[in-house]
DRENFI-21648 format. One record per residue (C-alpha): residue number from 1; x, y, z. Coordinates in Angstrom, 2 decimals, padded with zeros to 5 digits. Layout:
N
[NUM, [X, Y, Z]]
...
***
This chain:
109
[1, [000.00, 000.00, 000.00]]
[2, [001.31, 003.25, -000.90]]
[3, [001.99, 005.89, 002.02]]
[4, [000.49, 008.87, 000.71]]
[5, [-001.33, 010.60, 002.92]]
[6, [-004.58, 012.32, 001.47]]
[7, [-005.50, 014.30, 004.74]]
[8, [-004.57, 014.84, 008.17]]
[9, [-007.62, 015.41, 010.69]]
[10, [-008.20, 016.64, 013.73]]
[11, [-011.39, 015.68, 015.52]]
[12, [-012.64, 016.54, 019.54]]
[13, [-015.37, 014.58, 021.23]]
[14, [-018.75, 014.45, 019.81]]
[15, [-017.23, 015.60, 016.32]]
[16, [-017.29, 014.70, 012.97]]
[17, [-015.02, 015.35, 009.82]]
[18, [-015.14, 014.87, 006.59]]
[19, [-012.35, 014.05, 003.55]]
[20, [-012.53, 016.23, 000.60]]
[21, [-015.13, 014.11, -002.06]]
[22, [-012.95, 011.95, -004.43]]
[23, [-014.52, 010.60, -007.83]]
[24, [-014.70, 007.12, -008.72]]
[25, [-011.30, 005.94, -010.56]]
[26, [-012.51, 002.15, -010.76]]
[27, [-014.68, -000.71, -010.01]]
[28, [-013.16, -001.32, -006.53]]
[29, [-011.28, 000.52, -003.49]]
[30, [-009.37, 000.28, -000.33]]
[31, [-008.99, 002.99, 001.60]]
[32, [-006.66, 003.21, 004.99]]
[33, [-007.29, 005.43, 008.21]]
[34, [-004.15, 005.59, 011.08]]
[35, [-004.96, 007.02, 013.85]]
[36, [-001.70, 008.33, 015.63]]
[37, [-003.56, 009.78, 018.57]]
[38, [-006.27, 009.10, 020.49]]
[39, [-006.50, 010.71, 023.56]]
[40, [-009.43, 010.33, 026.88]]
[41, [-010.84, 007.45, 028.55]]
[42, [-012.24, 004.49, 026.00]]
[43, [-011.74, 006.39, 022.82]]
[44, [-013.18, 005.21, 020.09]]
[45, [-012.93, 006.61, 016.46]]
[46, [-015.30, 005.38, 013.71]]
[47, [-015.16, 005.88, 010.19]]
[48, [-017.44, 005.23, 007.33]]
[49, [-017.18, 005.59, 003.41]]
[50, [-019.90, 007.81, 001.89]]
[51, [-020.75, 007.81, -001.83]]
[52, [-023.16, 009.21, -004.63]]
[53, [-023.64, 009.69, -007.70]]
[54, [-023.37, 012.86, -009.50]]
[55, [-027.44, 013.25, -009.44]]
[56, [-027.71, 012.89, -006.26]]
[57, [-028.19, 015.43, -003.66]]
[58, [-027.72, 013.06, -000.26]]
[59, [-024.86, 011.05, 000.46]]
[60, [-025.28, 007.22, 001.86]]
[61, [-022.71, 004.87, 004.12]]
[62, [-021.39, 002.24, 001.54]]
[63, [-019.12, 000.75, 004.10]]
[64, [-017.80, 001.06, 007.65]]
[65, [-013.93, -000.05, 009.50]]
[66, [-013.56, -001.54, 011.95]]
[67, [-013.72, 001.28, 015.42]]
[68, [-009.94, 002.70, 016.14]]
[69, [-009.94, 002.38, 019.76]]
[70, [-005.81, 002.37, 020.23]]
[71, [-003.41, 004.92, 019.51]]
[72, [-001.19, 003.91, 016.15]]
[73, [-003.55, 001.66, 015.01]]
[74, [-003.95, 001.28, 011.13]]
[75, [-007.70, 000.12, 009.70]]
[76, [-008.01, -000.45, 005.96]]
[77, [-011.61, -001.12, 004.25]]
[78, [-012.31, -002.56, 001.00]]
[79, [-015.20, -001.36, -001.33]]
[80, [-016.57, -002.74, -004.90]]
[81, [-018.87, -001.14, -007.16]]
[82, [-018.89, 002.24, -005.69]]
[83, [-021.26, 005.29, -006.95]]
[84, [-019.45, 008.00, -008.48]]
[85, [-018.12, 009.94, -005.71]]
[86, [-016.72, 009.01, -002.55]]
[87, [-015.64, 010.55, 000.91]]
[88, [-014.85, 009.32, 004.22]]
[89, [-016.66, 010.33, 007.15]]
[90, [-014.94, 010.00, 010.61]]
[91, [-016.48, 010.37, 014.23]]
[92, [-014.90, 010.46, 017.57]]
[93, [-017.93, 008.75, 019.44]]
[94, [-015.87, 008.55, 023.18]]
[95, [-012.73, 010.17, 023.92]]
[96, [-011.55, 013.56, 024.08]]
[97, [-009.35, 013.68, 020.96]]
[98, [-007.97, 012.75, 017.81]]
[99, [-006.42, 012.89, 014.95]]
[100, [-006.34, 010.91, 011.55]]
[101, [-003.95, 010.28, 008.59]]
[102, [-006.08, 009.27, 006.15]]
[103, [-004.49, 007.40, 002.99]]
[104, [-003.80, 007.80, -000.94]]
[105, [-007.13, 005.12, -001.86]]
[106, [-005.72, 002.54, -003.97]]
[107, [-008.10, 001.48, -007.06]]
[108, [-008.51, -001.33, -008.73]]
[109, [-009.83, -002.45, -011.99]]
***
């Protein structure tokens, strides 16, 4: 997997944040979250793929990791067939802080 980072969030408890929307660049896609820090008592930082088409108005959840509950811990998730844009959405749900490096997705075919 390359080691391109993408973006580099910063989220405090109770908040959300969003990447930057991505087209579609094939029929499949892994994309990789580490989260570096994660800071308060039982953290736990979830993160879901979004997508859309380009008539749409309202984005869906295609796909959800695995919860980061550790500091340093890497989470990749696979998607196939996705719509024709694409973001990830990630939530600090418990905790106090944290902050995400969020990886170049790598397409396939």
């Amino acid at each position: 997997m390359r080691t391109q980072l993408t973006s580099d969030l910063f989220l405090v408890a109770g908040g959300s944040a969003y990447t930057k929307e991505m087209p579609r660049l094939g029929n499949a896609v892994v994309f990789a979250v580490y989260a570096p820090q994660l800071t308060g008592s039982f953290p736990v930082l979830g993160v879901v793929i979004e997508h859309k088409n380009l008539d749409e108005t309202t984005w869906t959840q295609a796909a959800s990791f695995q919860s980061i509950t550790v500091p340093g811990q890497t989470k990749s998730k696979a998607l196939k067939e996705p719509k024709q844009q694409l973001r990830l959405k990630l939530t600090l749900a418990a905790g106090n802080s944290a902050r995400a490096f969020i990886y170049e997705p790598q397409w396939q075919p």
